[in-house]
C-alpha angles and dihedrals in degrees: 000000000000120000114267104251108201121085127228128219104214097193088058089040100054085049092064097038086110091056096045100033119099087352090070108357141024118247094250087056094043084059089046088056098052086037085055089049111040080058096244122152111275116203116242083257098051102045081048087054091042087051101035099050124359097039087065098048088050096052093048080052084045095051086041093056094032088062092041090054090036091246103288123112123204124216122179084356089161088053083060144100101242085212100050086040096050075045099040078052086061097049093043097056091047089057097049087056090047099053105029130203084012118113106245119202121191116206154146138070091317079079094053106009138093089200128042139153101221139333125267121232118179121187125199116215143133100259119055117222143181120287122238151161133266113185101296096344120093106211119205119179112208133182130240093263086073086082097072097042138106094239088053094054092058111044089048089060089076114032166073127266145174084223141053107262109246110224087214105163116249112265105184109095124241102265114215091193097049093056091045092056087045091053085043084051100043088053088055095052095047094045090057091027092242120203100225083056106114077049091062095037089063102046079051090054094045096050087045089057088048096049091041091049090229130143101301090239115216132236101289091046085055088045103041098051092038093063085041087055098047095049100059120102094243108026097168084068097068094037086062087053104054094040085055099043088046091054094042092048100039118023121078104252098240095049094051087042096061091043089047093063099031087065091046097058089044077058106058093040093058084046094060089058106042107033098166089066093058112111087058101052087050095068095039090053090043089085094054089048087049097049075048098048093038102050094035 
């Protein structure tokens, strides 16, 4: 059965229990539905019970309120341009209509921004597919894994959708070696003043919030402290800093400990070889020596 695509807010939900229980559901579905929802394990009996009986109720809920909203969801509408959201309304409907029966999400800086390069158009599906560009849309296919991701959690934070956005929980896990190799990236770009950096400045910013366990900021956050960042006079500074505070807060002290050092002797090695490069490689590698210094 296809994944239920609406989200549910618990703490709303058990505010109303008294209006929907018994009046729509029974007290043991009703705990099903906050157990389903909480992302807690179901037994097989259980999840039978859940998609057997209560998923369909729920869709039919779901039809009943999407006709009543006319089938468009707002998230961070006061973060929005009224006129690029009455407009955004327009192009998600033609999309819907495009691709029927998909959940269609609209993002991006069209929604908050004066200027923007092209709009982004994100379809849900089960199979994933090749992005492309459509006159001024960038169309990206994604599959139903996306849902429980940390990208998916920040750019529905500010946006429109055909569906009712589903709080699941994120499931991927924070990678250390991922955000090492995006710090290591960022002071390439800088160095050679490379044009994708503010791309690679917000995916940076959004691992460090994930490691660090902090709020999952959305797209104009991103947005907005990546240009901040690029703008300082010495922007590798503050890089440095974040990728610090996010290992010392979020990654268990042996474990950075052991990365730490690791880097530091790729380092040197790659030093040995290419002095001239020298200088550069110091200050890349003075974040690794200051997690050391600070957890020792």
């Amino acid at each position: 059965m296809r994944k239920l695509a609406y989200s549910m807010d618990l703490a709303h939900l058990r505010q109303i229990k008294n209006d929907i229980v018994p009046a729509l559901f029974t007290s043991h579905q009703f705990d099903l539905i906050i157990k389903k929802f909480s992302g807690k394990e179901m037994t097989p009996s259980e999840k039978n019970e859940f998609s057997r009986t209560i998923s369909k109720k729920m869709k039919g809920i779901l039809q009943l309120v999407n006709k009543q909203s006319n089938g468009i969801f707002i998230y961070g509408k006061e973060r929005m341009i009224p006129e690029r959201l009455q407009q955004a309304s327009i192009y998600l409907k033609r999309f819907s209509r495009q691709f029927k029966n998909k959940h269609i999400i609209l993002t991006g800086s069209f929604l908050y921004s004066k200027s923007y390069n092209d709009i982004d158009i994100f379809i849900v599906s089960k199979y994933e597919k090749e992005e492309r560009s459509e006159g001024k849309f960038h169309i990206n296919h994604l599959t139903e894994d996306v849902y429980t991701s940390l990208f998916f959690k920040s750019i529905t934070k500010l946006c429109i959708s055909n569906r009712e956005i589903i709080k699941y929980p994120i499931k991927e896990e924070a990678s250390l070696d991922n955000f090492i190799s995006l710090y290591q990236e960022l002071f390439n770009d800088l160095d050679k003043n490379f044009k994708g950096i503010r791309s690679t400045l917000r995916e940076f910013l959004l691992q460090a919030s994930f490691i660090a366990n902090a709020t999952v900021p959305d797209s104009l956050d991103l947005r907005n402290e990546a240009n901040s960042i690029i703008n300082l006079k010495n922007p590798k500074e503050i890089i440095k800093n974040i990728f610090i505070n996010a290992v010392l807060i979020g990654v268990r002290k042996e474990k950075a400990l052991s990365a730490m050092k690791q880097m530091l002797v790729s380092y040197q090695e790659v030093i040995k070889e290419y002095k001239q490069h020298a200088p550069y490689y110091l200050e890349v590698m003075d974040a690794f020596k200051r997690v050391i210094s600070l957890e020792s």
